[in-house]
C-alpha positions in Angstrom: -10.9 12.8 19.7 -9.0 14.2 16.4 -10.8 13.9 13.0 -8.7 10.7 12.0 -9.2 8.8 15.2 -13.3 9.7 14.5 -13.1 8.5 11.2 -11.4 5.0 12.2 -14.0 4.5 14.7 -16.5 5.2 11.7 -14.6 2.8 9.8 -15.0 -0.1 12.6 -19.3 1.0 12.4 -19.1 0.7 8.9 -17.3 -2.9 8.9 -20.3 -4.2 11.3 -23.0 -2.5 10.1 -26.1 -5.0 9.5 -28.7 -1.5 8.8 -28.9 -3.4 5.6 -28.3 -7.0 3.9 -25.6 -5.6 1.5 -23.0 -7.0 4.5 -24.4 -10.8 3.4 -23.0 -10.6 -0.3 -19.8 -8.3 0.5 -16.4 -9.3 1.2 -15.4 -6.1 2.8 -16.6 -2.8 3.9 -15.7 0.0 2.2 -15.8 3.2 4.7 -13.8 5.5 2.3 -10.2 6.6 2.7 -8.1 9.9 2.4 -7.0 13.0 4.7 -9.0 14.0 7.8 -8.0 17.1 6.6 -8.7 17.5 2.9 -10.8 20.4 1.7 -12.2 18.4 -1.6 -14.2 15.2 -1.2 -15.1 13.1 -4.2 -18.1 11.1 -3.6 -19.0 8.0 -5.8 -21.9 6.2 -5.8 -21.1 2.4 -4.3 -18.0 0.0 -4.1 -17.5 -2.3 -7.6 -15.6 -5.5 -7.3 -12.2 -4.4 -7.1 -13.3 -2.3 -4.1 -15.1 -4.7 -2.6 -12.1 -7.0 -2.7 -9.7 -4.5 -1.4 -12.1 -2.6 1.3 -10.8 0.7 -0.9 -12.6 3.4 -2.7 -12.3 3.5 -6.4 -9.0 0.7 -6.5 -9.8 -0.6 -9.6 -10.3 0.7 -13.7 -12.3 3.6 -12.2 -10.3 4.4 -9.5 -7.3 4.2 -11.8 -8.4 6.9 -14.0 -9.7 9.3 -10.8 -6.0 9.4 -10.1 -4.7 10.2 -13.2 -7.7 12.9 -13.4 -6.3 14.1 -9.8 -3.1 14.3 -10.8 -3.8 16.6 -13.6 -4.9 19.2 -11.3 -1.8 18.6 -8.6 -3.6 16.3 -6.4 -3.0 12.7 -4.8 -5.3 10.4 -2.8 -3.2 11.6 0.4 -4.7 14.8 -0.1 -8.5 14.3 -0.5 -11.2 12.4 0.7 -13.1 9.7 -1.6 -16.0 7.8 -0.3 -19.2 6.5 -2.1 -22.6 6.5 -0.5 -22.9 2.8 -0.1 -20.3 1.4 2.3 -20.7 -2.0 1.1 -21.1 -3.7 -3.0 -24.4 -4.3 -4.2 -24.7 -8.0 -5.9 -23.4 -7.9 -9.7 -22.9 -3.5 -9.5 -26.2 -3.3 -9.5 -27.9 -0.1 -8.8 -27.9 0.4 -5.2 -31.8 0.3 -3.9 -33.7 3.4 -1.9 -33.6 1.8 1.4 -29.6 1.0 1.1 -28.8 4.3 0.3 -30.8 5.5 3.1 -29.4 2.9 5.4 -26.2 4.4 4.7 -26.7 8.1 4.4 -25.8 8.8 8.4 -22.1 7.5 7.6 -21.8 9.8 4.7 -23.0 12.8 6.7 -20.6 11.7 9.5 -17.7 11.9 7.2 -18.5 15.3 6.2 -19.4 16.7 9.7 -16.2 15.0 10.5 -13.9 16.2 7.9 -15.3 19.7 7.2 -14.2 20.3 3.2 -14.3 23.2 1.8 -15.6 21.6 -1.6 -17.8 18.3 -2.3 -17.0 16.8 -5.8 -19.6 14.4 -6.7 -19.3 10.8 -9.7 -22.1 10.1 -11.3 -25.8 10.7 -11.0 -26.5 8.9 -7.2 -24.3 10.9 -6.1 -25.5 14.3 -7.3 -28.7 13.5 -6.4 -27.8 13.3 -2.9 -27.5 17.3 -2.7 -28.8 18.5 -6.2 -32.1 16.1 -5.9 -33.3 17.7 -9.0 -30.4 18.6 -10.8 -29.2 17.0 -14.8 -26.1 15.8 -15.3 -25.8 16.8 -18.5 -26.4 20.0 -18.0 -25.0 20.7 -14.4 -21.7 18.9 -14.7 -18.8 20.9 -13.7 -20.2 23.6 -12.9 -19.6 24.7 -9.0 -22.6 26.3 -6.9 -23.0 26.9 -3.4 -25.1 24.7 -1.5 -26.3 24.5 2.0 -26.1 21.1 3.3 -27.0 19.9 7.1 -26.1 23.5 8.1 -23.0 23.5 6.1 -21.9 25.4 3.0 -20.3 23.7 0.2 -18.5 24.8 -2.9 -20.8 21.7 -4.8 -19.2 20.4 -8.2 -20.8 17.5 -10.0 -19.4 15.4 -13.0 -19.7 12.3 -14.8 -18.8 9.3 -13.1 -15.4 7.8 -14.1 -16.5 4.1 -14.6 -19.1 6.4 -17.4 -15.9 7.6 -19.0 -14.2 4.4 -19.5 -17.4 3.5 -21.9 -17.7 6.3 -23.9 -15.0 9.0 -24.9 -16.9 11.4 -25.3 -18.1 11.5 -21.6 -14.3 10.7 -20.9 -13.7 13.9 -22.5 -15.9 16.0 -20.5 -14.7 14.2 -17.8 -11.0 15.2 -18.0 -12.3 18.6 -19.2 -14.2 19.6 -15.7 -11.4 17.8 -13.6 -9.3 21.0 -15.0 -11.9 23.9 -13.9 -11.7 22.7 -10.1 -9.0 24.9 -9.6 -10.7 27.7 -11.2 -13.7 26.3 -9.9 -12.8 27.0 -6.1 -10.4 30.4 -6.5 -14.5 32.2 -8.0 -16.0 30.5 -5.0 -13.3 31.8 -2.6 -14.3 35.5 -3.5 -16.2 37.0 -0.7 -18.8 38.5 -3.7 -20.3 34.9 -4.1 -22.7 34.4 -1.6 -25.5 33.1 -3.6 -26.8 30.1 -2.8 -28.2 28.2 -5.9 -31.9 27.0 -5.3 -32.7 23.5 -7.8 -35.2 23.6 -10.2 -37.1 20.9 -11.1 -37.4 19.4 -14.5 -39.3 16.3 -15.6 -38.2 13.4 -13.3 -35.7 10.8 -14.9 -34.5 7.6 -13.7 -30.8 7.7 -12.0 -28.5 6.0 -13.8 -24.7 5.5 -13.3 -23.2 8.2 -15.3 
């Protein structure tokens, strides 16, 4: 089976999954969408309304300003993956819970088994957390490491999330300013000299928050 035939059958899990009781509030799954074959994936942290209406990843405001931000850097929707680590809208956007985003994790690990990137671009803090559990946003956003992930290694950025940037300019600034050092971001990591793989260290623990 070819990587976009895999994903589709994902896509049909995802659209009966009952591993949690997000599927009772939700109008539609949200599975992610893209290439089978893109080497970046931006991951988000769950669908919003907009999504949730439309069964699409990052449709709405938010979504509207990730493609404006991917276009800056000579990329389309066509060309990369986006996916979130919920699959389905938590009631009112609310922070998704523990057991929801464990519920889920297996399809996100699927997609990137599946897909194989070269480079994981992650919104916001859930997100981040996910493969930097120990990381700061404001200090680690775009700045690209190597990680090790499920036997994998990534080229790992993480920024702000965009929904973050349409409240305040000043992250919206930051924003549009790491979207430009992908580029330059994955030409160092493409060197054979980098091997290193960055080990987190811990600081004192914060509460996640959508940023």
């Amino acid at each position: 089976m070819d990587k976009k035939s895999e994903l589709e059958r994902m896509a049909e899990e995802v659209a009966s999954c009952r591993k949690c009781s997000l599927y009772k509030t939700a109008t539609n799954s949200v599975p992610g969408n893209g290439s089978s074959e893109a080497e970046v994936v931006f991951i988000g942290e769950a669908p919003g309304y907009w999504e949730d209406q439309k069964g699409i990843p990052f449709c709405g405001p938010a979504g509207k300003l990730l493609d404006e931000l991917l276009a800056t850097i000579g990329l389309s929707r066509d060309k990369v993956f986006v996916a979130n680590m919920i699959k389905h809208r938590p009631p009112e956007n609310r922070d998704p819970m523990p057991d929801e985003m464990e519920a889920c994790k297996d399809y996100l690990d699927r997609q990137l088994r599946i897909i194989k990137p070269k480079t994981i671009v992650t919104l916001g803090r859930f997100s981040m957390a996910k493969f930097l559990p120990y990381g700061k946003i404001s200090n680690d956003h775009g700045r690209g490491r190597k990680i090790e992930y499920n036997g994998e290694s990534y080229l790992f950025i993480p920024m702000f999330h965009p929904a973050a940037a349409l409240r305040a300019e000043n992250v919206a600034q930051k924003l549009r300013e790491d979207f430009k050092k992908i580029p330059e971001e994955i030409k160092r990591f493409e060197k054979p000299i980098i091997q290193v793989v960055d080990e987190p260290v811990k600081p004192k623990e914060e509460q996640l928050t959508l940023v």
